[in-house]
N, C-alpha and C positions, 0 to 999 in steps of 0.2 A: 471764691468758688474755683473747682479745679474740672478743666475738661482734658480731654485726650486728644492730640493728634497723634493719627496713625499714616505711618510713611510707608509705601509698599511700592517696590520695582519689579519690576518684568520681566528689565533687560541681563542681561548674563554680565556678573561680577568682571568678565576681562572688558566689558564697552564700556562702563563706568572709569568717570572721571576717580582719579586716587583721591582727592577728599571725599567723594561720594558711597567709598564699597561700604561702611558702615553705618550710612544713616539713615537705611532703612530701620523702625520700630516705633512702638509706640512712646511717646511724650509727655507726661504730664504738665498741663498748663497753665499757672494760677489767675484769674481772672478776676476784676475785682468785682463785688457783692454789689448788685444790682444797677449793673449793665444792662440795655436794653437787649432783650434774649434775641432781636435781628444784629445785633452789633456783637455778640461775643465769638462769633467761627470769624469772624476777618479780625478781632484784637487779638486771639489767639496763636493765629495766620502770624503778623505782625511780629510779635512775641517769639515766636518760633525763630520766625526767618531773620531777626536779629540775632536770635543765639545761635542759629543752626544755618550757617549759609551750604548751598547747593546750587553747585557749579552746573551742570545740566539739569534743569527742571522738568524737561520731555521726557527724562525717565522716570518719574516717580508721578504717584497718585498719593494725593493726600486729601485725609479727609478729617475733618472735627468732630469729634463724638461729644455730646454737650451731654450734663447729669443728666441721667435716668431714661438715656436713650441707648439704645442697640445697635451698633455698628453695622453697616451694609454688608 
């Protein structure tokens, strides 16, 4: 199954950490097929944050959009 995390910042591109200015955006995240649906936004999490490190995390909001739901 595939969900989205979406990475969004606040703060102005010059306070950002240099690996951080572009990893704001959305993610696709393969999850595997019948995970308990409370465990797949933190395997997702997980996932991410192993392929995608972020040097200041105070900056970014991130959030797990799971199928056939509507992001905030």
């Amino acid at each position: 199954m595939m969900v989205t995390v979406r990475v969004e910042t606040n703060a102005p591109t010059s306070e950002l950490h240099y690996y951080d200015k572009e990893v704001a955006g959305d993610y696709d995240i393969k999850i595997a097929d019948g995970m308990p649906r409370d465990e797949i936004a933190e395997a997702a999490l997980d996932v991410f944050h192993d392929t995608i490190p972020i040097k200041i995390l105070d900056y970014f909001w991130i959030e797990v959009i799971l199928p056939g739901e509507v992001a905030a």
